[in-house]
GULUM-865264 format. One record per residue: residue in one letter; chain; x, y, z of N, C-alpha, C in turn. Coordinates in nm, 2 decimals. Example, Ala and Ser with C-alpha at 12.3 -4.5 7.8 and 13.67 -1.06 7.14 Angstrom:
// GULUM-865264
  resn  chain    n.xx    n.yy    n.zz   ca.xx   ca.yy   ca.zz    c.xx    c.yy    c.zz
     A      A    1.32   -0.57    0.78    1.23   -0.45    0.78    1.32   -0.33    0.78
     S      A    1.28   -0.22    0.71    1.37   -0.11    0.71    1.29    0.00    0.79
END
This chain:
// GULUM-865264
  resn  chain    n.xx    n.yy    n.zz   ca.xx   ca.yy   ca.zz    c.xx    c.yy    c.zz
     X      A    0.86   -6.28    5.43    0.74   -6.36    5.43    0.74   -6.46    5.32
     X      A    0.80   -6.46    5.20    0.77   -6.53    5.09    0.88   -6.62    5.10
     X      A    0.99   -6.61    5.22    1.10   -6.75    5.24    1.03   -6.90    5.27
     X      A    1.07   -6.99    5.21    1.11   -7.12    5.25    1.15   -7.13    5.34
     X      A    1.15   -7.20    5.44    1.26   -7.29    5.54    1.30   -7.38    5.46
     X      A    1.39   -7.47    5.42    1.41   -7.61    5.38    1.39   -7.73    5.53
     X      A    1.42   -7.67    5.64    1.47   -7.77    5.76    1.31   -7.76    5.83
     X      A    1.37   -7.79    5.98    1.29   -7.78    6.01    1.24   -7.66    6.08
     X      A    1.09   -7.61    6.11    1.08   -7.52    6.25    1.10   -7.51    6.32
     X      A    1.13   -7.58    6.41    1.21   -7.62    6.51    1.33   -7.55    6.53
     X      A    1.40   -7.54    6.42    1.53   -7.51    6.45    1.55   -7.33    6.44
     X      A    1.53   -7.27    6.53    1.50   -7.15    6.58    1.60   -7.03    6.61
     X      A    1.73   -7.13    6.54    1.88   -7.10    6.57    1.92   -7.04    6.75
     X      A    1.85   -7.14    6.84    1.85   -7.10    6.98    1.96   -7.08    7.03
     X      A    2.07   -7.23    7.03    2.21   -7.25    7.03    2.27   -7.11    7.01
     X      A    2.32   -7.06    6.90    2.36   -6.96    6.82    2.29   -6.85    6.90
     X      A    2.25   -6.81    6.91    2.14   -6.69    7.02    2.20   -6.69    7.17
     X      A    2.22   -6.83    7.23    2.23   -6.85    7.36    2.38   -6.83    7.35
     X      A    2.46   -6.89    7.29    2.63   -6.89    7.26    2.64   -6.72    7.26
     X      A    2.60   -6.65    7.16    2.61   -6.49    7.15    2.59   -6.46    7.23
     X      A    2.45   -6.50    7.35    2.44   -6.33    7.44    2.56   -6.40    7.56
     X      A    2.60   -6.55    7.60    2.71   -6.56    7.70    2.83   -6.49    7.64
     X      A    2.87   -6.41    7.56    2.99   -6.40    7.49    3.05   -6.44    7.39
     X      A    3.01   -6.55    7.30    3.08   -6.60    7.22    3.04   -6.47    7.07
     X      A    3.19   -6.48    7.00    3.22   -6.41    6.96    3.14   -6.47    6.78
     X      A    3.08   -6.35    6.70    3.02   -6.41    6.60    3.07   -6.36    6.49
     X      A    3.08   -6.45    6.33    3.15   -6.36    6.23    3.06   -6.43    6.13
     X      A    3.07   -6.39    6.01    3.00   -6.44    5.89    2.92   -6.30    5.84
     X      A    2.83   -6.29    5.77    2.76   -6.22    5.70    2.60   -6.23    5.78
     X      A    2.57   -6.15    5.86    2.44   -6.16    5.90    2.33   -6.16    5.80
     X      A    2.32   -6.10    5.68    2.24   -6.12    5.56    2.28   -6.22    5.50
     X      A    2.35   -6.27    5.49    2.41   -6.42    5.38    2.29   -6.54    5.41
     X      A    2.31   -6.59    5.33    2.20   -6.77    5.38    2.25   -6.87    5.20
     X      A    2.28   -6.98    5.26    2.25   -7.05    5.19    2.12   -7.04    5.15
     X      A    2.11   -6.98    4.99    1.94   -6.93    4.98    1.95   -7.00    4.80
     X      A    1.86   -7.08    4.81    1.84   -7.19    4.67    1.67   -7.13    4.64
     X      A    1.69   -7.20    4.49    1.56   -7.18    4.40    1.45   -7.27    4.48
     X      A    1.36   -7.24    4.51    1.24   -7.42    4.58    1.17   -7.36    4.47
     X      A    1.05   -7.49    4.47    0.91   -7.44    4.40    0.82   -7.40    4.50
     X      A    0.77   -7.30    4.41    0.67   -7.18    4.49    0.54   -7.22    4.59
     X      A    0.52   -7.37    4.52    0.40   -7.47    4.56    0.45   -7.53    4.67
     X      A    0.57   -7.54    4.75    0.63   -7.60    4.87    0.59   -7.57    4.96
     X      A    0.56   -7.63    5.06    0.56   -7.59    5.23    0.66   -7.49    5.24
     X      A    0.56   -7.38    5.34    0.69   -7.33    5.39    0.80   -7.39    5.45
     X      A    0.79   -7.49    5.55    0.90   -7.54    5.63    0.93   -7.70    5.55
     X      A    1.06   -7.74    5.63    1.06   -7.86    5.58    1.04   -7.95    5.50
     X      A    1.05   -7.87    5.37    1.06   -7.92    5.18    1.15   -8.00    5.14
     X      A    1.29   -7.98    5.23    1.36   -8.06    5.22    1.43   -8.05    5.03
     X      A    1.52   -8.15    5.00    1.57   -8.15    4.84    1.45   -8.19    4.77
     X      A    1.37   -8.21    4.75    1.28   -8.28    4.64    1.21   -8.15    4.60
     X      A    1.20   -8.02    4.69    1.14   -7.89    4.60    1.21   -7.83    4.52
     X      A    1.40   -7.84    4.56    1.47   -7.79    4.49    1.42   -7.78    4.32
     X      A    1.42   -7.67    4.29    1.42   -7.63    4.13    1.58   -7.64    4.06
     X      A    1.60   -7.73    3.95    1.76   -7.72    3.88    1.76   -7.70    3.74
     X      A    1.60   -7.63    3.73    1.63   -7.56    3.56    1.69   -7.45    3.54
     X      A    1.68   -7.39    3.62    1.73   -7.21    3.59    1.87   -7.23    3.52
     X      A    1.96   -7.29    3.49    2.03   -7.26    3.40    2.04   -7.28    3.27
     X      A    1.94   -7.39    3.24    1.90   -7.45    3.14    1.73   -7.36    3.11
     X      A    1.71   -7.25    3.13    1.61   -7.18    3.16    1.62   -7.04    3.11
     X      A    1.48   -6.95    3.11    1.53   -6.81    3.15    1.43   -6.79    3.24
     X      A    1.50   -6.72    3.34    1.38   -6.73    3.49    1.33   -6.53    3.49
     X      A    1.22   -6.54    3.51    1.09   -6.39    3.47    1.07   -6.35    3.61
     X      A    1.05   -6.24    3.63    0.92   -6.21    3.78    0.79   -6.19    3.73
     X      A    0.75   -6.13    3.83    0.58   -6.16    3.81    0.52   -6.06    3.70
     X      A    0.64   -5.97    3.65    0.62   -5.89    3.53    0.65   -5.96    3.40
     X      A    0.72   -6.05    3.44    0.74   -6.12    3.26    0.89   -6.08    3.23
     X      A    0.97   -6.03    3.30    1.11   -5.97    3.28    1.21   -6.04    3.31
     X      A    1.31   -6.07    3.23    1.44   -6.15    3.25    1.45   -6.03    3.37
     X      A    1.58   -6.07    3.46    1.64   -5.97    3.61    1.79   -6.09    3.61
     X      A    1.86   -6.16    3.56    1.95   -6.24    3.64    2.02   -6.32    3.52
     X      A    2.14   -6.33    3.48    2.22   -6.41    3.40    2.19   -6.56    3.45
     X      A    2.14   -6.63    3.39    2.09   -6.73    3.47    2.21   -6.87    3.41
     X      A    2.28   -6.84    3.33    2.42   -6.91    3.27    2.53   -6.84    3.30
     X      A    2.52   -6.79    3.43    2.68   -6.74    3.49    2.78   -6.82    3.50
     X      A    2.76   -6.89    3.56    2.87   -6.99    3.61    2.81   -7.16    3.60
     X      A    2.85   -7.22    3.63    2.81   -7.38    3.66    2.74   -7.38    3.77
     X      A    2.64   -7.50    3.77    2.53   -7.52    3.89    2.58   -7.54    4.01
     X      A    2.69   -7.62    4.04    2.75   -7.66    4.18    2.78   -7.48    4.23
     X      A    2.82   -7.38    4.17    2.89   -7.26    4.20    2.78   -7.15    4.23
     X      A    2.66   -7.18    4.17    2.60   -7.05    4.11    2.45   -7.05    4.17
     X      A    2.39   -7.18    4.23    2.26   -7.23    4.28    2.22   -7.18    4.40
     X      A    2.36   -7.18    4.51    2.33   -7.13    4.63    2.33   -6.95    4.65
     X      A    2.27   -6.90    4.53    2.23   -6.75    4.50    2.11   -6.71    4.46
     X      A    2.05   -6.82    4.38    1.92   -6.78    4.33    1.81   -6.75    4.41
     X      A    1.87   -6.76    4.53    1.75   -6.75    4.64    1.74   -6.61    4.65
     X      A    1.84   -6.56    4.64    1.87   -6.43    4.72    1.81   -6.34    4.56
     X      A    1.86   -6.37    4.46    1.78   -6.28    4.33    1.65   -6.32    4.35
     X      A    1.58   -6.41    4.37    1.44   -6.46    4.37    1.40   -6.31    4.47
     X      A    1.49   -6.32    4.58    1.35   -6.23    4.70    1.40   -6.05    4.66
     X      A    1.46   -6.05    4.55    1.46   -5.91    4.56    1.38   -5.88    4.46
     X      A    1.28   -5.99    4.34    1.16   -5.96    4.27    1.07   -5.91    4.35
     X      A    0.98   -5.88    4.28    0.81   -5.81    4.32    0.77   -5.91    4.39
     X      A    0.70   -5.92    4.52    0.63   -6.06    4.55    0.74   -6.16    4.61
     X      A    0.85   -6.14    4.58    0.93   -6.25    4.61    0.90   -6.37    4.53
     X      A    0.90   -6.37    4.40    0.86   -6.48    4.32    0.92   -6.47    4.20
     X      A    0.96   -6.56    4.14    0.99   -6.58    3.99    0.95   -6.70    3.90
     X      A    0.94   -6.70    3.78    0.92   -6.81    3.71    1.09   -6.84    3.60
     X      A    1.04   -7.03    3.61    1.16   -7.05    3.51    1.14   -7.12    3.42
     X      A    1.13   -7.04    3.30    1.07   -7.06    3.16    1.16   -7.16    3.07
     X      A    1.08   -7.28    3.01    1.18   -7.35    2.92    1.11   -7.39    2.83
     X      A    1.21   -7.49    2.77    1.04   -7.54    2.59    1.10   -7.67    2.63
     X      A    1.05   -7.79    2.55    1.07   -7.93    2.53    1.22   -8.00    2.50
     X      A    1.32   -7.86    2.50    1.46   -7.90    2.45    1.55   -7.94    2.55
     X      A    1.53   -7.92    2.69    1.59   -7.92    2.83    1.50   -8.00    2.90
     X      A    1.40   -8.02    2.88    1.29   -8.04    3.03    1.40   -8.20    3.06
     X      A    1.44   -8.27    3.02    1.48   -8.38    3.04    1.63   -8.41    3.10
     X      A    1.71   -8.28    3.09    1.84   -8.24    3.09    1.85   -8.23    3.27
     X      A    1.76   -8.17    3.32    1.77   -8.15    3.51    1.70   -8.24    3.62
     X      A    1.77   -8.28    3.70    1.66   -8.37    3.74    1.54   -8.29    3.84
     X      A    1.42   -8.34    3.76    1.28   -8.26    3.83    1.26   -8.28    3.97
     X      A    1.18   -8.18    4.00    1.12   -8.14    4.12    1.01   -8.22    4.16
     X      A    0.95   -8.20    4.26    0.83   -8.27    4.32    0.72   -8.26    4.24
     X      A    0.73   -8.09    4.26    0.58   -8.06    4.18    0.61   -8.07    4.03
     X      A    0.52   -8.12    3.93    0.55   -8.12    3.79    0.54   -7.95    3.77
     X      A    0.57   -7.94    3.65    0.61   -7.75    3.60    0.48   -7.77    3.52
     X      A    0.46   -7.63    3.52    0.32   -7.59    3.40    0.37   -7.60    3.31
     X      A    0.29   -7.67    3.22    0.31   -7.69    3.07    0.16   -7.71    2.98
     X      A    0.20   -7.62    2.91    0.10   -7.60    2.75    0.20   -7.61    2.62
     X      A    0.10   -7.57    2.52    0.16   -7.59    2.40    0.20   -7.47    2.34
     X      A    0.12   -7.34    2.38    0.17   -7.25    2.34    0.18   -7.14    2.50
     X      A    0.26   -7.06    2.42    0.28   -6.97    2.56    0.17   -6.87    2.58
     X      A    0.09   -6.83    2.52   -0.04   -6.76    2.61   -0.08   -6.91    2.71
     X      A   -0.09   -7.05    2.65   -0.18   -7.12    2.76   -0.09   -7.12    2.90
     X      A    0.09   -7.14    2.86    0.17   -7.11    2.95    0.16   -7.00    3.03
     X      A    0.13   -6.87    3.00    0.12   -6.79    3.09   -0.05   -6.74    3.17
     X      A   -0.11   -6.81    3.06   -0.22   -6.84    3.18   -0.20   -6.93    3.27
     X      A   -0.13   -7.05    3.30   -0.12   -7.11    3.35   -0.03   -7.02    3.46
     X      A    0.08   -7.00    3.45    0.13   -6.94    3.56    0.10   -6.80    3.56
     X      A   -0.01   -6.72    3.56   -0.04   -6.63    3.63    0.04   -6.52    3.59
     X      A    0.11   -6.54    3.40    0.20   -6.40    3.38    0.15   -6.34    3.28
     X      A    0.15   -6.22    3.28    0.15   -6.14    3.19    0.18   -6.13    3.03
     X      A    0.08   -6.21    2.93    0.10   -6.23    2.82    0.20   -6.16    2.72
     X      A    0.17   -6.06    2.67    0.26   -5.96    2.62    0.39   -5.90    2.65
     X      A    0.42   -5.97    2.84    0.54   -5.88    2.86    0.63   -6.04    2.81
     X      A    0.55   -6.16    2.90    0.66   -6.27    2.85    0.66   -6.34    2.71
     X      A    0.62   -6.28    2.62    0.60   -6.28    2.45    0.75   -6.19    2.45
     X      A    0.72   -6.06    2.46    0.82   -5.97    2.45    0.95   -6.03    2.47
     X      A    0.93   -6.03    2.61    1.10   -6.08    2.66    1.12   -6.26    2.59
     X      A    1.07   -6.32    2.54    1.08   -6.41    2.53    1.13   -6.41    2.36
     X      A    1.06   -6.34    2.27    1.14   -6.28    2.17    1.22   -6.20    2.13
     X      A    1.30   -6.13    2.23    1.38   -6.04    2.27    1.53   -6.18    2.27
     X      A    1.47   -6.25    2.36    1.54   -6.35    2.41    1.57   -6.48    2.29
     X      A    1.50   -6.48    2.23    1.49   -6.56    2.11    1.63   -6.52    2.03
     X      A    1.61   -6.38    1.97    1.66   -6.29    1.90    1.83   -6.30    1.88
     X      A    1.87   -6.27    2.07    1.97   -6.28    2.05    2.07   -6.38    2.05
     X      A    1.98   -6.53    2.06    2.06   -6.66    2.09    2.13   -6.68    1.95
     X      A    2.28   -6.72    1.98    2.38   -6.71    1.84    2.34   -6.94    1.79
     X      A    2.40   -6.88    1.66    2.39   -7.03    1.62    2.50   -7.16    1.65
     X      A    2.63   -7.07    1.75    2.70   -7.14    1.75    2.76   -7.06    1.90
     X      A    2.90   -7.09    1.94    2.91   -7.27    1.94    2.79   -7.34    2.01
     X      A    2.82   -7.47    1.91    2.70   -7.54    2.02    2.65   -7.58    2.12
     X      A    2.52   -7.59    2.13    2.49   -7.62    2.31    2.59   -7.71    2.40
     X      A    2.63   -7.74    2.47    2.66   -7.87    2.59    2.66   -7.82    2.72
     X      A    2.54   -7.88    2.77    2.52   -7.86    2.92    2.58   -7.94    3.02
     X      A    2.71   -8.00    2.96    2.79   -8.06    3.04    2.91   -7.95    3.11
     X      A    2.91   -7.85    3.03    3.01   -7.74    3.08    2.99   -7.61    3.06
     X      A    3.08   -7.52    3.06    3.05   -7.40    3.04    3.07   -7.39    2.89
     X      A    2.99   -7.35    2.80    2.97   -7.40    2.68    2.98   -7.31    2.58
     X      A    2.98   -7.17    2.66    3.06   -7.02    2.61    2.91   -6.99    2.50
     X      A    2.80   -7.03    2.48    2.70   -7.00    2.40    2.61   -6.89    2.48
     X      A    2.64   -6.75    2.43    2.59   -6.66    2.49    2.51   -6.59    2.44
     X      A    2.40   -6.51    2.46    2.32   -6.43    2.41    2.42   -6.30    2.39
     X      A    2.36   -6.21    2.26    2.44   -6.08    2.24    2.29   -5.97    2.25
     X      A    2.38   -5.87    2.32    2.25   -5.71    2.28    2.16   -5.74    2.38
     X      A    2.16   -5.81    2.50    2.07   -5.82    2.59    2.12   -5.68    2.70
     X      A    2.04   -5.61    2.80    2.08   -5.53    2.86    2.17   -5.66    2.99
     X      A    2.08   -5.81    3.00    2.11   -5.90    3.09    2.15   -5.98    3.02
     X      A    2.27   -6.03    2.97    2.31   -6.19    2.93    2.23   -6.30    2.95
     X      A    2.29   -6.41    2.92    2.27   -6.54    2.94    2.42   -6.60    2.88
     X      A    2.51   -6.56    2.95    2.66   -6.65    2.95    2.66   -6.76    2.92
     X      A    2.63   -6.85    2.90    2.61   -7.00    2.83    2.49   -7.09    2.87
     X      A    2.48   -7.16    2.76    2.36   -7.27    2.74    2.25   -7.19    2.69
     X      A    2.30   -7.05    2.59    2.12   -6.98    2.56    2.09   -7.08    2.42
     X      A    1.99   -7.11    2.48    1.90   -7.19    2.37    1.74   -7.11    2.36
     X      A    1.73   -7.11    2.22    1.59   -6.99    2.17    1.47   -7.13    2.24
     X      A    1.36   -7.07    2.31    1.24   -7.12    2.37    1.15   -7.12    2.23
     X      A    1.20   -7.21    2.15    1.07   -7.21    2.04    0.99   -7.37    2.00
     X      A    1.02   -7.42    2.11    1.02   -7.55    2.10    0.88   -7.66    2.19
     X      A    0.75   -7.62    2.12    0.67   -7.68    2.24    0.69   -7.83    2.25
     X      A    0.62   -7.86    2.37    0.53   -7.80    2.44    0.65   -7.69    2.51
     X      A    0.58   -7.56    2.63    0.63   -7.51    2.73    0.61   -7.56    2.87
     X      A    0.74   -7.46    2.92    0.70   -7.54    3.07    0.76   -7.42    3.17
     X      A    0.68   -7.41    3.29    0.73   -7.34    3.39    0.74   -7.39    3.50
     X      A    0.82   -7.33    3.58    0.84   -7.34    3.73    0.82   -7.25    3.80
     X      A    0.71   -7.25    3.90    0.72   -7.10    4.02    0.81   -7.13    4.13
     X      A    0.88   -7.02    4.13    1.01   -7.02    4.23    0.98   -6.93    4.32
     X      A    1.07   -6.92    4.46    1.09   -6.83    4.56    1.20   -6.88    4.62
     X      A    1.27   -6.79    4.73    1.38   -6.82    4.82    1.36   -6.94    4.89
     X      A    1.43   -7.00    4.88    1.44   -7.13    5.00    1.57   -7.14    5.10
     X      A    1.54   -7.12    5.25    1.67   -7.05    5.31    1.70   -7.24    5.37
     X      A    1.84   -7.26    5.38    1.89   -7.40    5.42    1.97   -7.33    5.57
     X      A    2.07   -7.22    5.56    2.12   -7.23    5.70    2.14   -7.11    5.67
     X      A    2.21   -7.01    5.78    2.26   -6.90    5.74    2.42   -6.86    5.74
     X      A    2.49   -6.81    5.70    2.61   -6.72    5.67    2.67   -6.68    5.78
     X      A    2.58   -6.65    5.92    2.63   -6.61    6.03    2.65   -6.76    6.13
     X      A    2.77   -6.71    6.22    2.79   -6.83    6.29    2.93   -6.79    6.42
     X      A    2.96   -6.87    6.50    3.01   -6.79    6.60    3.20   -6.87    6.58
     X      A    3.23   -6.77    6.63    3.35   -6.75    6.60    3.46   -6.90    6.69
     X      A    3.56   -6.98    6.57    3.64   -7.05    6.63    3.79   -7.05    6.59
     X      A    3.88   -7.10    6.65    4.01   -7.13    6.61    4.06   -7.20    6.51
     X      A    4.14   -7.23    6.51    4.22   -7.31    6.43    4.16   -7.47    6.44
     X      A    4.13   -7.52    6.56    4.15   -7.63    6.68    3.99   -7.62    6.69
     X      A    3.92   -7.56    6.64    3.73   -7.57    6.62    3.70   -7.54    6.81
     X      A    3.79   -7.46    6.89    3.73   -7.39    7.01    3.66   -7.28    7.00
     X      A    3.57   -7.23    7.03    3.49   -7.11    7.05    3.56   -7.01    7.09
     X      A    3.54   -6.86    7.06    3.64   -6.79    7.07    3.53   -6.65    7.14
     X      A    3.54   -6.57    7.25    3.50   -6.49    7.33    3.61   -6.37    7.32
     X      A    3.56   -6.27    7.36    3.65   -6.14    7.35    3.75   -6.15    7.47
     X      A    3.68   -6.26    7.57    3.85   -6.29    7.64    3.93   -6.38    7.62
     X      A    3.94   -6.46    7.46    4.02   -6.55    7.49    3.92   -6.69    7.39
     X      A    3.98   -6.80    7.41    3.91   -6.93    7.35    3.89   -6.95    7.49
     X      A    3.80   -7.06    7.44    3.70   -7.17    7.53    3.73   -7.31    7.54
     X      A    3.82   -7.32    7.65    3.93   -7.43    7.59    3.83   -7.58    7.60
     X      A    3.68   -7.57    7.68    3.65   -7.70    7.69    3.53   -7.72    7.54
     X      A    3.52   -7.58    7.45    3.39   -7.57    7.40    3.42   -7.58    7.29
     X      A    3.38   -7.66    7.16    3.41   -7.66    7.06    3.29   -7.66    6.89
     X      A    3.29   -7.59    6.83    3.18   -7.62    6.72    3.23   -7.65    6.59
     X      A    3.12   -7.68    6.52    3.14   -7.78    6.39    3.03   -7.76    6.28
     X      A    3.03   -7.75    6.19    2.92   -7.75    6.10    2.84   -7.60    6.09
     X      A    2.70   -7.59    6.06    2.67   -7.51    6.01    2.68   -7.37    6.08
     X      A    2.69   -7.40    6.26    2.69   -7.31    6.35    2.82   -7.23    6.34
     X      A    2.93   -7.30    6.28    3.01   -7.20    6.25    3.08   -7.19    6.09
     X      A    2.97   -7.20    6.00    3.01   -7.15    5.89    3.05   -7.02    5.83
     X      A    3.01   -6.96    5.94    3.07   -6.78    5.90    3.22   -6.77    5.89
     X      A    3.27   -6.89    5.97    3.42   -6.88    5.95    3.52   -6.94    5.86
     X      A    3.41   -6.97    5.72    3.45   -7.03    5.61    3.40   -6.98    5.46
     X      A    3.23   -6.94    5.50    3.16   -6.92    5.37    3.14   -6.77    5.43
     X      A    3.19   -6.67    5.29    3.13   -6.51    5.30    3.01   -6.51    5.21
     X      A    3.08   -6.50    5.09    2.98   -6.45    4.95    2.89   -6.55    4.91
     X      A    3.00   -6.66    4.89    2.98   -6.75    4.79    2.92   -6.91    4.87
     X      A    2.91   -7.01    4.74    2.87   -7.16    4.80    2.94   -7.24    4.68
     X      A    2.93   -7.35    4.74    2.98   -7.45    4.65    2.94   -7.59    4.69
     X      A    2.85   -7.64    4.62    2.75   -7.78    4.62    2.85   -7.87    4.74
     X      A    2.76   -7.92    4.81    2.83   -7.99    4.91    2.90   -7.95    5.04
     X      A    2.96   -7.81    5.02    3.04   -7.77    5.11    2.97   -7.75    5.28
     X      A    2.87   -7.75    5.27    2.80   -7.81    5.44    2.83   -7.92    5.49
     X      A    2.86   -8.00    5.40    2.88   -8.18    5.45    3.05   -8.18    5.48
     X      A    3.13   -8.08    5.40    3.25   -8.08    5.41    3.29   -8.00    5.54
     X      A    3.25   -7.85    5.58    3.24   -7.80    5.71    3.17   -7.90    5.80
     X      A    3.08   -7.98    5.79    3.08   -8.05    5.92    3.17   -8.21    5.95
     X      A    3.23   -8.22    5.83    3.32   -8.33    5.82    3.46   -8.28    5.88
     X      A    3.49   -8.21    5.80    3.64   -8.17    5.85    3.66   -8.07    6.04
     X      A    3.54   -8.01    6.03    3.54   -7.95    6.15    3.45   -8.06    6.23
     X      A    3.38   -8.13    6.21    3.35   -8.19    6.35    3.50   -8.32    6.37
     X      A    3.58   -8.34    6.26    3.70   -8.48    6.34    3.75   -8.35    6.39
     X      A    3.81   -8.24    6.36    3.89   -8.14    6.42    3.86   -8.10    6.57
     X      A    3.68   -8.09    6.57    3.67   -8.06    6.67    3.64   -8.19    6.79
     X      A    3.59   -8.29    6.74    3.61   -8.40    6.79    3.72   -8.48    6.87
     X      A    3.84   -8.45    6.79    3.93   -8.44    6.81    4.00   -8.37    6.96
     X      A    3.97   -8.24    6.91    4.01   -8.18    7.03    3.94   -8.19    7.13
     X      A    3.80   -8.22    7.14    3.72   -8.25    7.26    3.77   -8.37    7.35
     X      A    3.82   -8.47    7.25    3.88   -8.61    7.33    3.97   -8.56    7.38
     X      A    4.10   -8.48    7.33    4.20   -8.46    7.42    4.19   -8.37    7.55
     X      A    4.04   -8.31    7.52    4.06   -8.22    7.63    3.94   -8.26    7.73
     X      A    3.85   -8.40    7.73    3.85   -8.46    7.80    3.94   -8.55    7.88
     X      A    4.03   -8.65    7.78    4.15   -8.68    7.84    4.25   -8.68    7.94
     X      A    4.27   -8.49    7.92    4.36   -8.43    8.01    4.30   -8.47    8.12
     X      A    4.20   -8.45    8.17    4.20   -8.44    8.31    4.15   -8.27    8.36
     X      A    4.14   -8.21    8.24    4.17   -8.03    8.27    4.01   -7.99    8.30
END
């Protein structure tokens, strides 16, 4: 209940439904989704990129208790973004906040909705609805263990990690002591899903009897046969580039034939 759509309602994954019960064969991850950070303030449906949230790495993201849950400096943004969705919905509420001070706000490019911002963090956490004392706590907990070196660059992996946390922060930890503050309310934002129906080499649809020599797919409907775990920025535009000439491809010749 607390998902995003990014697309539209409309799209009801019918195709994919109708393909499976004729036979077509399905693979990918039934739980998987391209699942990204939105802001909490978004429509459910059709938010499209401008809700996307791109602080969380430059951030420390809380749930509705005030509690770090997530190394939010694991990896690089292009590698690490198409997950946050999926940690967002296993918080309380399906909600998180991503907490920063005046040292970053200018480092990501912002969201639709502007972020809460006060000067001090009680007005911050009245503002977003957290629990004073717990995100004081974690927030000096979090202070505590940011080292003095090496220094920041949010151009890469920048190896600046927190120590003595039970949760890291693998690079870019920078101490939040810097007003004003600023938050972001987050939740899951689903883009496509993980599951998708099974093809060849040659982008033909594949049935437990065999391929479907006139039937071909492309793009997100058969992304199960590329993406398991993971995402990598862009890579929908590349599954539907490389597999629709592939499949395109094959379509012309096998209209051509004559067959």
């Amino acid at each position: 209940d607390g998902f995003g759509i990014r697309g539209s309602p409309l799209n009801m994954g019918g195709p994919l439904k109708a393909l499976r019960d004729r036979g077509a064969l399905s693979v990918g991850n039934p739980k998987g989704a391209h699942a990204i950070s939105v802001d909490a303030r978004a429509p459910d449906f059709d938010g499209g990129i401008v809700t996307r949230i791109d602080s969380v790495p430059l951030s420390i993201m809380v749930n509705k208790a005030g509690r770090r849950f997530a190394d939010e400096g694991e990896d690089l943004w292009p590698r690490r973004y198409a997950s946050w969705g999926h940690l967002i919905a296993a918080q309380p509420d399906q909600i998180a906040y991503s907490i920063f001070d005046s040292q970053v706000n200018d480092l990501f490019i912002p969201g639709l909705y502007p972020p809460y911002r006060a000067e001090t963090l009680d007005g911050l956490a009245d503002h977003a609805g957290l629990p004073l004392d717990a995100l004081e706590r974690t927030i000096r907990q979090f202070n505590a263990s940011v080292p003095d070196d090496p220094p920041f660059d949010h151009g890469g992996l920048d190896g600046r990690s927190t120590t003595g946390l039970d949760i890291p922060k693998s690079n870019w930890a920078l101490r939040i002591d810097r007003p004003p503050f600023y938050a972001y309310p987050l939740r899951c934002g689903i883009t496509f899903t993980y599951l998708g129906v099974k093809v060849d080499a040659e982008a033909r649809l594949q049935t437990g009897e065999g391929r479907v020599d006139n039937l071909f797919a492309a793009g997100e409907i058969m992304s199960g046969n590329v993406l398991t775990a993971g995402y990598l920025a862009g890579f929908g535009l590349t599954i539907g580039a490389v597999f629709g000439r592939i499949a395109g491809s094959g379509a012309g010749r096998h209209a051509s034939s004559g067959a």
